[in-house]
C-alpha positions in Angstrom: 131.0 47.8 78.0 131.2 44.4 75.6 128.0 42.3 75.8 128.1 39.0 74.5 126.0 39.4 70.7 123.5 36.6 72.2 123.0 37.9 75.4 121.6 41.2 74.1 117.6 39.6 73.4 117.6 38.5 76.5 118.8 41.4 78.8 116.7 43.8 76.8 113.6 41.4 77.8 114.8 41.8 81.1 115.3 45.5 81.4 112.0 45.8 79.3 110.6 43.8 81.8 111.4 45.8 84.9 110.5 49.1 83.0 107.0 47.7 82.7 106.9 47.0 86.2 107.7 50.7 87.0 106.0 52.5 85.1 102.9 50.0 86.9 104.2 51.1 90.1 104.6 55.0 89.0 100.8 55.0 87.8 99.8 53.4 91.5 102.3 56.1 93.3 101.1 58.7 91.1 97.4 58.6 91.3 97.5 57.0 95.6 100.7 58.0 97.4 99.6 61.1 98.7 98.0 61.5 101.8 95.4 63.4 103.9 95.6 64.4 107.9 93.2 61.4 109.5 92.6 63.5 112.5 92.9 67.7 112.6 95.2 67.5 115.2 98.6 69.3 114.7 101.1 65.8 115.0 98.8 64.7 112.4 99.0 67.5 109.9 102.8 67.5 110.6 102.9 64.1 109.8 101.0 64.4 106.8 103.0 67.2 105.1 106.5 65.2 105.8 104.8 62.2 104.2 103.6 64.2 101.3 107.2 65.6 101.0 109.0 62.7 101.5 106.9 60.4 98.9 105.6 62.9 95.8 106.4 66.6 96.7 110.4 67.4 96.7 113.0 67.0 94.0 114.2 64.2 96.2 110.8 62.6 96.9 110.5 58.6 96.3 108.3 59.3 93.7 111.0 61.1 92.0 113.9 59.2 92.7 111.3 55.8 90.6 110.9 58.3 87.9 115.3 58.8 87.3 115.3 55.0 87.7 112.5 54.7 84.7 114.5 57.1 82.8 117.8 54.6 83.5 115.9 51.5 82.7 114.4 53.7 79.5 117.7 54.4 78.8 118.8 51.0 79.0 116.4 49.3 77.0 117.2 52.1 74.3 120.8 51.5 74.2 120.3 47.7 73.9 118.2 48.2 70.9 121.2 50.0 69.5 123.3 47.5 70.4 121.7 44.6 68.7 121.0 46.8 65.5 124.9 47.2 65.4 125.8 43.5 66.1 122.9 42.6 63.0 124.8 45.4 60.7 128.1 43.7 61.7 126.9 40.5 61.2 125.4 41.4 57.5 128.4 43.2 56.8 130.9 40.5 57.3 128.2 38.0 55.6 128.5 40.0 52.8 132.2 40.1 52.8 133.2 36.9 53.3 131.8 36.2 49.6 133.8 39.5 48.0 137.3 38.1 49.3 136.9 34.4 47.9 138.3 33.8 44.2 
């Protein structure tokens, strides 16, 4: 994928941005999703072990499927990073060049 040199700062702000918001987000899920049977009756235990499963417990819990979309954002943010230390190389390089071919 090409990204425009000057667009790069301000995407990575933006990706930066929403990875802040979910790791919030995975701190609140982590340490409050999970819940506990209101009443001992059976519909209510039921309940509260499809919940459980649902949100925090399975490999395909919501909880889990926030943590792969941190590790894209993570991923992201990381690759944008690399992306704008290339373009500043690129840009010294040819800087540096221009002079070298005059004379």
């Amino acid at each position: 994928m090409k990204v425009d040199p000057d667009a790069v700062p301000g995407l990575r702000s933006a990706f930066a941005d929403a990875l802040d918001r979910v790791d919030r987000q995975l701190e609140l899920a982590e340490a409050e999703l999970r819940v506990t049977s209101w009443a001992k009756d059976p519909v209510s235990q039921g309940a509260t072990v499809l919940f459980n499963d649902r949100s925090v417990e399975s490999d395909r819990s919501a909880l889990d499927t926030l943590r792969a979309y941190r590790a894209q954002l993570d991923a992201a943010v990381q690759n944008l990073d690399k992306t704008a230390q290339q373009y500043a190389k690129t840009d010294g390089d040819n800087v540096h060049g221009v002079g070298k071919n005059e004379g």
